[in-house]
Each structure stands twice: as structure tokens, then as C-alpha cells.
N, C-alpha and C positions, 0 to 999 in steps of 0.2 A: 108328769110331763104335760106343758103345754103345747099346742097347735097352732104355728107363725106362718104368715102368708107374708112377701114380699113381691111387689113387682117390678120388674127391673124394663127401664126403658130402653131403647136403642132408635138411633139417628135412620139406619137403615132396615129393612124387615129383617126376621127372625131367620137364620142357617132352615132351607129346607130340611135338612134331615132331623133337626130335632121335634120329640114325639113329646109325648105325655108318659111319664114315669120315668125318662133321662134323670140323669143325678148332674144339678148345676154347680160349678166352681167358678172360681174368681181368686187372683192374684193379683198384687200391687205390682203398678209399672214402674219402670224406672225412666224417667226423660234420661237422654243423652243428650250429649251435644252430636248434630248431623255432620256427618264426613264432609270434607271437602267431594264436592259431585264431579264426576267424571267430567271431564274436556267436551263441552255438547248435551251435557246430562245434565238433569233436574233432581234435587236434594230432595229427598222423602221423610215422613217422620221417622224419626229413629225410637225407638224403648226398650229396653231390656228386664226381660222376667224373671223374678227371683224361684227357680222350680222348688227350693224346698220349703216356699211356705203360700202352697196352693191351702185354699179354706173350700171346704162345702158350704156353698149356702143352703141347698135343700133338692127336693123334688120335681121334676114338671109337674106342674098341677096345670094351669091352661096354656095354650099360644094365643098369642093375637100376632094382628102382622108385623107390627113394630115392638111388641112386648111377649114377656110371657111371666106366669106368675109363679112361684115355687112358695111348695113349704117344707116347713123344715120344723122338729122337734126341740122347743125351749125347757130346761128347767129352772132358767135365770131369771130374774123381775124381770117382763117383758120391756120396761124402761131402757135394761142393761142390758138386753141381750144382743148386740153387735155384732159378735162374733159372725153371722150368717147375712150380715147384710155388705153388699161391696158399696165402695164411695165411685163417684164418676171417675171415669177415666181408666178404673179396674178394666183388668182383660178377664173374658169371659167367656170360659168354657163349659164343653157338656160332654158325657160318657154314657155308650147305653147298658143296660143290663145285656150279658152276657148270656142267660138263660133263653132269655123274649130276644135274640136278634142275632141267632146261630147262622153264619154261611154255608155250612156246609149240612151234607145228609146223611147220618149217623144209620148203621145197619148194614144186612149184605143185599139187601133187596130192595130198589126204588121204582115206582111205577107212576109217568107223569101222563095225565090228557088233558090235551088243550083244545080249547074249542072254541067258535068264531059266532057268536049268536046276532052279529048284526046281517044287515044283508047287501051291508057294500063291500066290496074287495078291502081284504085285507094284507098284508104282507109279514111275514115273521122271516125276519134278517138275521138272526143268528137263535140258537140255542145251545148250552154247554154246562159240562159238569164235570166234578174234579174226583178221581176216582184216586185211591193211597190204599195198599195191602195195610190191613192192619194184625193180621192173623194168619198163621200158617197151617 
């Protein structure tokens, strides 16, 4: 197997939430023709996604603010390997691992401290946590 870097650009910065180790995807859009706009309203771009043929392209490997770079595992001439690269206009998404980015707190025992090390006023506005029996 070989080791492929891709960088993929965007018009606007990069989705705050995506990290490094995200799994990126890309699916082909469909243009539409845009509906007739509401009486008053303004017509937006229209595209329709085909869900069953989402492609990985690969890994986060860096961010930048307008980019990020992924790789992704070739065995094909790297000439031919396509598969993993989206053309413009693709929509592009991202998934995290499961494992590294749990919501919740597994166990019958949690103990949190928080602490305020600056020395200006601080305020903590809410805190909360989801409690489910899972055993009897």
C-alpha cells in the first residue's frame, strides 16, 4: 500500500468541529433546476445528493483555515488512483471516530472538579449530565 495526500480547498474556512483523525467523504452533486421562489422570496441553489454512493477520500491529516489535507491508502498507480480525490463542486463531509469523541460517561462512578486559575471573575452558567440505569 501506498500513502496519498490530497488537499482539498474551500471558498470559506473549514467546519470548526473538524479535528485531525476525522474520516473525510465526498459525494457527487446533482444541479437541479431552482423551484419557482415563494411570492417575496429569493431562489437559492438547489442540488440533490445521491446517499448511496458517498466515497472516502481519507483521513484528516492537517487543517488550515480554508483547507485541510487528508490521506488516504492507495494500492492503484498513483496516476489512477481517483477514487479518493472529489472534483469541485463535490459536497464534503466529515465523521468522527466514535471511540476518541464519546458524549457520554460510562461507569457507576463520576467525579468532576473544576477550577478557575485566572484571577478575574469568572461565571459557570450551566453544568449537566445525563444519567440512564443500565443495570439492576
Amino acid at each position: 500500500m501506498a500513502i496519498h495526500h490530497t488537499q482539498l480547498f474551500f471558498n470559506n474556512p473549514v467546519n470548526v468541529s473538524v479535528q485531525i483523525g476525522d474520516m473525510a467523504y465526498y459525494v457527487d452533486t446533482i444541479n437541479t433546476v431552482p423551484p419557482t421562489p415563494p411570492v417575496g422570496g429569493t431562489a437559492g441553489t438547489t442540488f440533490m445528493i445521491d446517499t448511496g454512493a458517498i466515497r472516502e477520500i481519507g483521513t484528516v491529516h492537517l487543517i488550515y483555515d480554508t483547507s485541510i489535507v487528508c490521506r488516504f491508502d492507495c494500492t492503484e498507480v498513483p496516476d489512477t488512483c481517483t477514487q479518493h480525490l472529489p472534483r469541485a463542486g463535490d459536497f464534503i463531509m466529515f465523521s468522527k471516530d466514535n471511540a476518541a469523541n464519546m458524549s457520554s460517561i460510562l461507569g457507576y462512578y463520576a467525579e468532576v472538579e473544576m477550577t478557575n486559575d485566572s484571577n478575574e471573575k469568572a461565571k459557570l452558567f450551566a453544568v449537566s449530565t445525563d444519567i440512564s440505569e443500565s443495570s439492576k
